[in-house]
C-alpha positions as CSV (number, residue, x, y, z in Angstrom):
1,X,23.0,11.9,19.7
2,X,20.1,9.4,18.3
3,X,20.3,9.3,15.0
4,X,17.8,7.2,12.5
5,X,18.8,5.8,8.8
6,X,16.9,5.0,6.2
7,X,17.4,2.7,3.3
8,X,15.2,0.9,1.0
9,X,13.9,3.3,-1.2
10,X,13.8,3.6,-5.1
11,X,12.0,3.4,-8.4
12,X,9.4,0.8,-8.4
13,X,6.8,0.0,-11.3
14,X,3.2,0.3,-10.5
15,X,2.1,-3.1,-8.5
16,X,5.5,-3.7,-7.2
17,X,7.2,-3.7,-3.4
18,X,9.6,-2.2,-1.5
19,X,10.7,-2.9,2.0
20,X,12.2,0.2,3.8
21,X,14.3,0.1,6.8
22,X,15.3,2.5,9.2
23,X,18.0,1.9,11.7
24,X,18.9,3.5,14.5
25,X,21.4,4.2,16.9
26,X,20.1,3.3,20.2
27,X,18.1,0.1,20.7
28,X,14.4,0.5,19.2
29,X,12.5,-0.7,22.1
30,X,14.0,2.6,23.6
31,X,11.8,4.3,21.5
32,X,8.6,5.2,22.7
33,X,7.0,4.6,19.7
34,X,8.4,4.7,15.8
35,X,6.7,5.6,12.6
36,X,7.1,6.2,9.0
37,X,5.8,9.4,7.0
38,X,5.8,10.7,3.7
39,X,6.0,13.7,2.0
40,X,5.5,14.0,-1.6
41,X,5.9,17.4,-3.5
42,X,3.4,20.1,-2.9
43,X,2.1,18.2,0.0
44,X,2.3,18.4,3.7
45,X,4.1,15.3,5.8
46,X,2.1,12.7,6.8
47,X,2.0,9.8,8.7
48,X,2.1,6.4,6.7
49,X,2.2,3.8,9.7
50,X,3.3,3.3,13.5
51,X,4.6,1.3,16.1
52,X,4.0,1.6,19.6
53,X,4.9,-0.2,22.6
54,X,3.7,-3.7,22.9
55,X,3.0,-4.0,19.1
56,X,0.3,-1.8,18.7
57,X,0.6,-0.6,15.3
58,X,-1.4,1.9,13.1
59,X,-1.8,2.7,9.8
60,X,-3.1,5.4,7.1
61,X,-6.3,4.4,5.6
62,X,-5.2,5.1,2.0
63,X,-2.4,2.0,2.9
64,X,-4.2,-0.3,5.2
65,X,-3.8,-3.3,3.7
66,X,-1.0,-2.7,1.5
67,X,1.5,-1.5,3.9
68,X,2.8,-3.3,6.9
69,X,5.3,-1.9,9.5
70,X,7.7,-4.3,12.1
71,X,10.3,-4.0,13.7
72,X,13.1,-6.2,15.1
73,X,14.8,-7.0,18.7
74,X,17.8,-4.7,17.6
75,X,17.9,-1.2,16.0
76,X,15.3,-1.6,13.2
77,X,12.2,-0.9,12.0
78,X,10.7,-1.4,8.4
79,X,8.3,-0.5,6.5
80,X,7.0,-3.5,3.7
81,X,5.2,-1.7,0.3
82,X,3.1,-3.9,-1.9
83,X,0.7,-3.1,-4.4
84,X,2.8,0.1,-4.8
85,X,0.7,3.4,-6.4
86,X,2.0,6.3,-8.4
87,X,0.2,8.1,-5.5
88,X,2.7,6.4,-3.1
89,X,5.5,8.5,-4.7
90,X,7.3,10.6,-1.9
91,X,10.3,11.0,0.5
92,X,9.9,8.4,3.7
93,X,10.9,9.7,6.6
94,X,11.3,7.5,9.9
95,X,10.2,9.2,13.4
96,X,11.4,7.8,16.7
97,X,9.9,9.0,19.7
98,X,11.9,8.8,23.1
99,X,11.0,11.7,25.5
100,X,11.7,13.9,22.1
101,X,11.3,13.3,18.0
102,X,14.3,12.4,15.9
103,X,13.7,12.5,12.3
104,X,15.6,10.5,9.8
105,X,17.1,11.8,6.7
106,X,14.4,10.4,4.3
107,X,14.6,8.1,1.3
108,X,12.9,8.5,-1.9
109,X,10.4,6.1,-3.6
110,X,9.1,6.7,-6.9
111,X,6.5,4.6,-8.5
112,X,6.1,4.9,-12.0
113,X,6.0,3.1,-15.0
């Protein structure tokens, strides 16, 4: 059973960071391709950033620039938040792609003041 784990999340002040990080149980580079998404109340899921074989990533337009995702040789991937919005607020989800989606549990991050 794949399962991905994320951590990282919280209460952050406008301007701030956060890195998230998802784990998983298999080695990531088993993974077809991994991704983060978002989903803040009211509001459909949608995808924040990706990472697909050989590096290629991709990225949200309302994050570009702000938001960078990597990933390691083991089991993680992560998800690095500066210049942090109110808009940013919602659960993070990681997505892992191998033949089939897994889904991580999600992790909250609230930007406020």
């Amino acid at each position: 059973q794949v399962q991905l784990v994320e951590s990282g999340g919280g209460l952050v002040q406008p301007g701030g960071s956060l890195r998230l990080s998802c784990t998983a149980s298999e080695n990531i580079f088993s993974f077809t391709a991994v991704a983060w998404y978002r989903q803040a109340p009211g509001k459909q899921r949608e995808l924040v950033a990706s990472i697909a074989g050989g590096g290629i990533t991709n990225y949200a337009d309302s994050v570009k620039g702000r938001f960078n995702i990597s990933r390691d040789r083991a089991k993680s991937t992560y998800l690095q938040m500066n210049n942090l919005k109110p808009e940013d607020t919602a659960v993070y989800y990681c997505y892992g792609r191998r033949g089939v989606g897994y889904w991580g549990q999600g992790t909250q991050v609230t930007v406020s003041s």
